[in-house]
GUROSE-464681 format. One record per residue (C-alpha): residue in three letters; x, y, z. Coordinates in steps of 0.5 Angstrom, whole numbers, plus 500, padded with zeros to 3 digits. Example, Ala and Ser with C-alpha at 12.3 -4.5 7.8 and 13.67 -1.06 7.14 Angstrom:
2
ALA525491516SER527498514
This chain:
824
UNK795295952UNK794296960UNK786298959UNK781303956UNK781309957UNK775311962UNK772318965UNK775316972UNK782317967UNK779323964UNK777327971UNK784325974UNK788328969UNK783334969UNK785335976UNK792336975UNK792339969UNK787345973UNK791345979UNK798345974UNK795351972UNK793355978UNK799354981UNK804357973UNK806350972UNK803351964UNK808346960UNK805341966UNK798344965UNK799344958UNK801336958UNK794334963UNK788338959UNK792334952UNK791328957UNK784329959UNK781331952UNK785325948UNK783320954UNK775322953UNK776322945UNK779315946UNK773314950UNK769315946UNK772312939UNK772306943UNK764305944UNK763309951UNK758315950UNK759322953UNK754326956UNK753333954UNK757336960UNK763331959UNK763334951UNK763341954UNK768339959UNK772337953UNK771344949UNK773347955UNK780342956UNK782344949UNK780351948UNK785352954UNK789347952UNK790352946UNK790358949UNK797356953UNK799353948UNK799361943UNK801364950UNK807359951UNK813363948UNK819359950UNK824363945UNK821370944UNK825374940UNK825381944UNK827389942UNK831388948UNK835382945UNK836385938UNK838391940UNK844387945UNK845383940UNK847390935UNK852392940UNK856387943UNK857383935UNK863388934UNK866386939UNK864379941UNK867379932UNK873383935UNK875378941UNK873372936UNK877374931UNK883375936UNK882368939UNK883365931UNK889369930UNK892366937UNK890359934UNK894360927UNK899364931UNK900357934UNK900352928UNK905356925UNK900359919UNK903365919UNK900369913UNK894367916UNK895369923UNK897377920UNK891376917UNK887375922UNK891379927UNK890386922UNK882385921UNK882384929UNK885390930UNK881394925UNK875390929UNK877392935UNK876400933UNK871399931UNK867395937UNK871401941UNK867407937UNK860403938UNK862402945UNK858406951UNK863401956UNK868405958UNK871399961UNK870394955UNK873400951UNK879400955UNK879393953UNK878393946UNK884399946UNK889393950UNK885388944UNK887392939UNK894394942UNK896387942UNK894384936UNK897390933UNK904389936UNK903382934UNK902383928UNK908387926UNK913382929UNK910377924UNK912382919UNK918384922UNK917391924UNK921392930UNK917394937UNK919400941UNK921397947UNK917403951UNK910400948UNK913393946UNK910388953UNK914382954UNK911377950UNK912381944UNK918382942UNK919375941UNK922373933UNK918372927UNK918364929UNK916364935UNK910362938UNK906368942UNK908367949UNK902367955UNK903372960UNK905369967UNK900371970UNK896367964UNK901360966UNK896354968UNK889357965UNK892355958UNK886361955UNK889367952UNK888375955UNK880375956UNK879368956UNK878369949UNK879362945UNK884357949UNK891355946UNK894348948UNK899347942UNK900340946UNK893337943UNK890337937UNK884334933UNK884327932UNK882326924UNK885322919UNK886325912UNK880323906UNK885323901UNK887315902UNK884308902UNK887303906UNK887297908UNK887296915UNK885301919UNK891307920UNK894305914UNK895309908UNK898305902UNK893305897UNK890312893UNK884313890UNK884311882UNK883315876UNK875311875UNK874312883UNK876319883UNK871320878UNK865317882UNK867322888UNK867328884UNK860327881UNK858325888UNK860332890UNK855336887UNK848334890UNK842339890UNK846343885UNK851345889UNK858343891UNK861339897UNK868338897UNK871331900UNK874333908UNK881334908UNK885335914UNK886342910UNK880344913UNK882344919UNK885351918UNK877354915UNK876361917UNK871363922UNK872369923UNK871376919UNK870383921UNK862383919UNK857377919UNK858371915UNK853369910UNK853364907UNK853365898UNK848358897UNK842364900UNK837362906UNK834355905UNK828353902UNK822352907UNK817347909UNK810348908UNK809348915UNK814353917UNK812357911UNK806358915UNK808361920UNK815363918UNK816372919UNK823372919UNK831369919UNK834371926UNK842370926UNK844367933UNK846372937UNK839375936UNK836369940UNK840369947UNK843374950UNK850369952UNK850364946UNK853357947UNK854351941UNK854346947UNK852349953UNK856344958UNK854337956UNK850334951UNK843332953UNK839328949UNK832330952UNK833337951UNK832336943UNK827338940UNK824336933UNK818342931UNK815343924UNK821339919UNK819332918UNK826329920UNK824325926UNK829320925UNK834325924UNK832328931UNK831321934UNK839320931UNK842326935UNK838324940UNK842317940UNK847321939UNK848325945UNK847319949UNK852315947UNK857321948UNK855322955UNK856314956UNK862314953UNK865321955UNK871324950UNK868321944UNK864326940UNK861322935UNK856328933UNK859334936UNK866332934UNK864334927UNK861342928UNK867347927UNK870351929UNK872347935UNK877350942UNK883345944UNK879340946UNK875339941UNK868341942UNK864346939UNK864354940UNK859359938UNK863364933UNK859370933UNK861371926UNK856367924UNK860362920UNK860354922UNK862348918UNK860341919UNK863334917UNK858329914UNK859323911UNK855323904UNK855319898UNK862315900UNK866319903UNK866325909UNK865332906UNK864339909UNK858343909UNK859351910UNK852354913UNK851361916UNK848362922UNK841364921UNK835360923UNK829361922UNK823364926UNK815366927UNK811372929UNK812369937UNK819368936UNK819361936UNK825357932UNK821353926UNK827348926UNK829343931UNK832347937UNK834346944UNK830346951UNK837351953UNK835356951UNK843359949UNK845353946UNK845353938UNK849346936UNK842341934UNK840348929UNK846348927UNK847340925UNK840340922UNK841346918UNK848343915UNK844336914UNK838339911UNK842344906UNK845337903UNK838335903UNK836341899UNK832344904UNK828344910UNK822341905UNK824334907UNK821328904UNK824325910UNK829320911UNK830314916UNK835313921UNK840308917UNK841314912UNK841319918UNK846316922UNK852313916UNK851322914UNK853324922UNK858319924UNK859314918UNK858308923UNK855303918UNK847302917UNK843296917UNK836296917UNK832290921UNK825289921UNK820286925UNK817279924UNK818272926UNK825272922UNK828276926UNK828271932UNK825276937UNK829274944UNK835273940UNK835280938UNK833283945UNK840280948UNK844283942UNK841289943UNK842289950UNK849287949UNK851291945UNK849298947UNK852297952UNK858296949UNK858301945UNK858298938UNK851300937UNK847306936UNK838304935UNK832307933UNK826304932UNK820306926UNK812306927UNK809304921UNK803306918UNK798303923UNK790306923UNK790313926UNK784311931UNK790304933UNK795310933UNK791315938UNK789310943UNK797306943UNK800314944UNK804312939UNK805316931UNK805313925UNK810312920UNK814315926UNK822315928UNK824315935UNK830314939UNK832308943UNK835310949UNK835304953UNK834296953UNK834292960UNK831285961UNK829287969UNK826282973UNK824277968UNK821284964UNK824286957UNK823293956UNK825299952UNK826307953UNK824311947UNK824319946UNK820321941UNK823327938UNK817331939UNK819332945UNK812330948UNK806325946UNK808318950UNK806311950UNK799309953UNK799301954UNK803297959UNK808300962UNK807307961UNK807312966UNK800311966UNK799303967UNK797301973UNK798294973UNK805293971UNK809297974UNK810293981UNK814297987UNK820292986UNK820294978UNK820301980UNK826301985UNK830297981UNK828303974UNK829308979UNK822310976UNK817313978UNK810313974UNK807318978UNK813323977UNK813322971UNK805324969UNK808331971UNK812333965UNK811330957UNK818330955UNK816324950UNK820319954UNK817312956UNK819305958UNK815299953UNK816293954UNK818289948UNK812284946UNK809291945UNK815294940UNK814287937UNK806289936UNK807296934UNK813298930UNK815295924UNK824297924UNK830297928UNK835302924UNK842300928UNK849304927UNK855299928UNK861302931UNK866301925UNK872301930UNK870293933UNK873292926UNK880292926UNK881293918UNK876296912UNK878296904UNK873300900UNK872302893UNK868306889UNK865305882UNK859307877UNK854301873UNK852305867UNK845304865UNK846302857UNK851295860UNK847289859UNK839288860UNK835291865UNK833286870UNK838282871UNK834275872UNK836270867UNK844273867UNK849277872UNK855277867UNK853284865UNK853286873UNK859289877UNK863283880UNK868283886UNK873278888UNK873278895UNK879276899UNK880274907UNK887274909UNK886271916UNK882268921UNK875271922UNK868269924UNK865274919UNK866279914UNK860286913UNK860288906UNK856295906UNK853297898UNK851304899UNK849308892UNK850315892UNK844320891UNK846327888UNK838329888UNK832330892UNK827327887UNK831321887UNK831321895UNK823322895UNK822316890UNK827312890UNK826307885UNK833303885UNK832296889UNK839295890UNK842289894UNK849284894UNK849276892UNK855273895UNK857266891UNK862261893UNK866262887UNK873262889UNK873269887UNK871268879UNK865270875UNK858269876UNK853269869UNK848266872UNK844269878UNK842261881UNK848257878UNK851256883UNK847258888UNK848264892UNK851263898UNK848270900UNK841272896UNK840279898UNK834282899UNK833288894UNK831294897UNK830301895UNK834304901UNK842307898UNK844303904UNK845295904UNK848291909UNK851284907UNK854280913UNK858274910UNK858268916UNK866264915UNK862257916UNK868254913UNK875254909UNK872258904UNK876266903UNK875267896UNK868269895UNK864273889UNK861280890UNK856281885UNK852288885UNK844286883UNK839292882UNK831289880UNK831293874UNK836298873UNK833305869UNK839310871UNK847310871UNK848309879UNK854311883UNK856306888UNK861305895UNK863298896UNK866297904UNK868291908UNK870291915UNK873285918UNK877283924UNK884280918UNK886283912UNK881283907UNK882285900UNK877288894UNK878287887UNK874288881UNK873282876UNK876285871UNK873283863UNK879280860UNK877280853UNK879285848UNK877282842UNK869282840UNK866279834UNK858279833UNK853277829UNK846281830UNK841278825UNK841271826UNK834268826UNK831261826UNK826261821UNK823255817UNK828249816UNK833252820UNK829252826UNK832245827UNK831244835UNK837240839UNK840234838UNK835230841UNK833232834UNK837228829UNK834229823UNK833236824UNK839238828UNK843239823UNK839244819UNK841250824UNK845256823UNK851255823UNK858260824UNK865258824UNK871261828UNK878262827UNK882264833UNK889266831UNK894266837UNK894260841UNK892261848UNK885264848UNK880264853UNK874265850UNK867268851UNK861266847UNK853268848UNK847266846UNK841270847UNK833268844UNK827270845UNK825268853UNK820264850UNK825258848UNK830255850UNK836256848UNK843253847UNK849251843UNK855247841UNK862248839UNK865243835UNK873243834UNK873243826UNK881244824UNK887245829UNK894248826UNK900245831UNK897241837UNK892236838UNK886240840UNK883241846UNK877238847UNK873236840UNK865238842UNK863243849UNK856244849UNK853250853UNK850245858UNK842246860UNK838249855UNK836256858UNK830261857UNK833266852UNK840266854UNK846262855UNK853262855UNK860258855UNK866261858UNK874257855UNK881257857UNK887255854UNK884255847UNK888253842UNK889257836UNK885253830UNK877253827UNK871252831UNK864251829UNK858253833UNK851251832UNK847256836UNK840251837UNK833253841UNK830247844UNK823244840UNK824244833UNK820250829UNK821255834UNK822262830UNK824268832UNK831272832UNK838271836UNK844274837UNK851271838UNK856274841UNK864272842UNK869275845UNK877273846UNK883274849UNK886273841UNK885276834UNK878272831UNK873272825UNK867270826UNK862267819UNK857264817UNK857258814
């Protein structure tokens, strides 16, 4: 920290915040009496003793502070504005439903269009009733007129030429033409919509798998397709996959939509203070989805408890200013003009893309957002007043999510939900090799590769206070620069104010050297005018006080992916998988080329706010240099990658080619498995990479469940000649010959246990082999997997270590070829 608080702070701050005051800067105002009365609590916390006229000072600095605060209504919801919004909603749904059948009109959809054209013309009618305008009348009449005429050519009526204009009497399939006076402006008659039939929205189709990137050779199987359905229905409701179908969604009706799924459950907070829902055009006289560009400092979190999800829309609008015409976040709110970018539909309907639960689906939401008394929207909002794209989004999300009663999330989750970028999460310690990690953070931003927020964890609310910083708290990190040997970061916090206190904040004297702020383009006296929750820190603090970067990659630095979708049924093999994999999903990973690493992601799918509030699934990958075979105990051989088991649906494995190796064994591992989950698996690389599930080839299975060592026949292993023999002992005939054979041993975890297979008898061929053991005798369990068995009887005496270990087991043997399995 740059220093503790003093009186001195406290009167600076007082100053302005009175001057700001005075002068009608309140939001300015409201900033500085918050200031002075927090600076003189720090005070006091940290030991100093405040003089009665200081303690009515501060009384007065926050009864102020709350009277702006209550009188502050930045999205008043007037008679005047609900009033304009009843008499222009007709005929902003006329226009809006005129701009939809051009569109159809010009994609050829043309039962879509005479759709959309008949309900416009009835629209427009309607509106010209409502309408006291003469000249918008008249409009509305030249609407309707044309829609009309339109309409009519589709059916094939014929137009009689003293009505028909020019552009209408074209046939049935052809486009509608642009007046002439309209060449160049590509926007039809009013400026109603756009038409450019020569762009189209990019989008690739849900309904492939690929291996390489833009390829589209492989489909999803019967089993997968299994999985995506059931991770259709999430909080009891249904998100269809996002096909290119959905592209043509409808947008516009003749009367407001409303979403069938009802209005969204509520936080206790904005219950509190909630009065109503108020559609859009009720809150700004001239409504935008985007007004302009995007601009992550207009973003605002309120009383949802989704701050990283509000810090990732605020990374997310960044990168679409850096990075301009790739619209990772508005790119995925329809309906959308030529170029892609999101519009206001007066009709109220909107429909957003995310990627849930492993792969893209829609999300149909209404336009209704909820509001107080004041008018204020109780849901996060821009700081332009007209512009309605972060609702909207944060609307979508929180209907997946089950409602605006959020649990909370963080940003890994977040971002993989709005971009489908690939989640990985980083803490904060020595591993993480600090400077290293400033350079690749540095690096890559600049890039664009990578998309960062950072998380607080639960520090002392007193440390918090002091610090300016809040706990368990996520905020966007718009910035990393290494400037004049100094290592800094910008962050926004999503409350859109409250700012950071220590070195290099805006109220730190001491760092901040002129040279520093030239080379920023910073001024710290500037910026103790208005808190819009951005500050520079410099890294050694980040490194103090938060505990996780949460990073998003940009898929599109890989140039292939394969991907696959799976189930682990609860009932298959133990809970915790400690002393045996072989009941685990296994995965044979191939690399066709040359690449100096391979990113596989596990994702578990979540169709439940309960299980997202209390996660108890603890899920990771373990990589083995295998050659692509089956892994049945978790250490032998030892994992190349022992991922670390986190309860998080997203997991993160980057697999380093050291070496030669380029067939390695995936095995999904959970700490203790309680339920059947549904997972995605998908690795990116820079060559073809392949994904195959290590199939269990065994058809035929014989068990013996009452076996037990009791008395005499706990004889102990070989090292016990005299008692060795005494062990149970089980024959088994392999009828076809080549069998490859599965045989398992499990005890008491108490003992350690083992067996021998001993060839007894051979039909044709010379046996072979005449004597396999299991190997080292293990606790509670073992196995031994055979190729090339020969047909013929074999002999297996399954022994625990010491001589008078009593207790059950059970001896499983699975093949390839028919077989009895007895005791002898």
């Amino acid at each position: 920290m740059s220093g503790a608080m003093s009186l001195e702070d406290a009167a600076d701050y007082a100053f302005a915040a009175v001057k700001f005051d005075e002068t009608g800067n309140f939001d300015a105002a409201i900033f500085y009496y918050r200031a002075a009365a927090e600076t003189l609590d720090t005070f006091g916390k940290d030991g100093g003793v405040l003089s009665a006229e200081w303690e009515q000072k501060r009384s007065s600095y926050v009864d102020r502070l709350n009277l702006l605060l209550h009188s502050r209504d930045e999205r008043n919801v007037s008679g005047d504005n609900v009033a304009k919004a009843q008499k222009s909603g007709p005929s902003s749904r006329a226009k809006f439903l005129l701009s939809q059948a051009l569109d159809a009109d010009e994609a050829g959809a043309v039962d879509t269009a005479l759709e959309l054209y008949t309900d416009a013309v009835q629209q427009c009618i309607e509106a010209k009733k409502q309408c006291s305008d003469q000249s918008q009348a008249n409009e509305l009449q030249k609407l309707a007129l044309q829609a009309l005429e339109r309409a009519e050519v589709l059916k094939g009526i014929p137009v009689a030429k003293d009505a028909a204009p020019p552009q209408s009497t074209a046939p049935v399939d052809s486009k509608p033409k642009i007046p002439s006076y309209m060449v160049g402006r590509v926007v039809p008659p009013l400026g109603i919509g756009t038409i450019r039939p020569d762009v189209q929205p990019q989008h690739v189709s849900v309904a492939t798998r690929s291996v390489a990137m833009n390829k589209s050779d492989q489909f999803y199987s019967d089993d997968e397709i299994s999985v995506l359905k059931h991770g259709s229905r999430i909080n009891k409701r249904d998100y269809l996959p996002f096909m290119s179908i959905d592209l043509r969604e409808r947008f516009a009706f003749p009367l407001p939509f409303t979403d069938k799924d009802g209005f969204l459950s509520l936080s206790k907070k904005q219950k509190s203070v909630f009065s109503r829902w108020a559609r859009i055009e009720e809150l700004s006289p001239e409504p935008k989805m985007v007004d302009g560009d995007v601009d992550c400092l207009s973003i605002r979190q309120t009383v949802v408890s989704d701050c990283s999800f509000v810090a990732s829309l605020a990374v997310g609008a960044l990168y679409e200013i850096k990075f301009p015409g790739k619209r990772i976040i508005t790119g995925t709110l329809f309906p959308q003009n030529s170029k892609g970018q999101p519009v206001y539909n007066p009709c109220g309907k909107y429909m957003v893309k995310l990627h849930i639960n492993g792969i893209s689906r829609k999300v149909i939401v209404d336009d209704f957002l909820p509001v107080s008394a004041r008018g204020d929207l109780l849901c996060s909002y821009s700081s332009n007043k007209n512009e309605f794209w972060i609702s909207i989004l944060e609307k979508a999300y929180m209907k997946v999510m089950g409602g605006y009663d959020f649990p909370g999330s963080n940003s890994s989750i977040d971002l993989g939900a709005l971009t489908g970028w690939i989640p990985e999460r980083v803490s904060i310690g020595p591993e993480t090799e600090p400077m290293a990690f400033f350079e690749k953070l540095s690096k890559h931003m600049r890039r664009g590769d990578i998309l960062v927020t950072l998380a607080t964890g639960n520090l002392p609310q007193h440390e918090a206070d002091r610090a300016g910083l809040v706990p368990t708290h996520a905020y966007a990190v718009l910035d990393v620069k290494d400037v004049l040997g100094t290592k800094l970061l910008m962050l926004k916090n999503p409350w859109a104010q409250l700012r950071w206190k220590g070195n290099y904040s805006e109220l730190d004297r001491n760092h901040w050297t002129p040279a520093l702020k030239a080379a920023l383009k910073y001024d710290p006296h500037s910026a103790k005018t208005f808190d819009n929750g951005v500050f520079w820190i410099d890294y050694a603090s980040v490194l103090k006080y938060f505990d996780v970067f949460y990073l998003s990659w940009n898929p599109s630095i890989f140039s292939n992916t394969y991907c696959i979708h799976r189930t682990w049924n609860a009932g298959v093999g133990p809970a915790k998988d400690l002393y045996t994999i072989g009941f685990n999903p296994q995965f044979r990973l191939e690399v066709k080329g040359s690449a100096k690493s391979v990113w596989v992601l596990l994702s578990r799918h979540i169709t439940e706010i309960d299980d997202f509030k209390d996660n108890k699934e603890y899920i990771t990958l373990l990589v083995y240099k295998s050659d692509g075979k089956k892994i049945y105990y978790p250490h032998e051989p030892p994992p190349y990658m022992d991922g670390v088991r986190i309860n998080s649906p997203h997991y993160l494995c980057k697999i380093d080619l050291t070496d030669e190796t380029r067939l390695f064994t995936l095995v999904v591992s959970q700490y203790e498995k309680s339920t059947t989950i549904h997972y995605t698996l998908r690795a990116f690389a820079k060559c073809p990479i392949l994904i195959a599930p290590i199939l269990d080839p065994f058809k035929y299975l014989k068990e013996e469940r009452s076996g037990q060592w009791k008395g005499r026949t706990a004889g102990g292993c070989q090292n016990h000649r005299e008692t060795y023999h005494n062990n149970p002992t089980y024959q088994i005939n392999l009828e076809s010959t080549p069998a490859e054979t599965l045989i398992e041993l499990r005890g008491p975890k108490q003992f350690a246990v083992g067996f021998e297979v001993i060839s007894v008898s051979v039909s044709k061929d010379a046996p072979e082999f005449l004597r396999k053991n299991s190997g080292a005798f293990r606790s509670g369990y073992t196995v031994l997997h055979l190729t090339n068995m020969r047909a013929s009887t074999y002999n297996i005496i399954p022994a625990t270590y010491s001589p008078g270990e009593e207790g059950p087991f059970f001896l499983t043997v699975r093949s390839t070829q028919p077989l009895t399995l007895s005791r002898l």
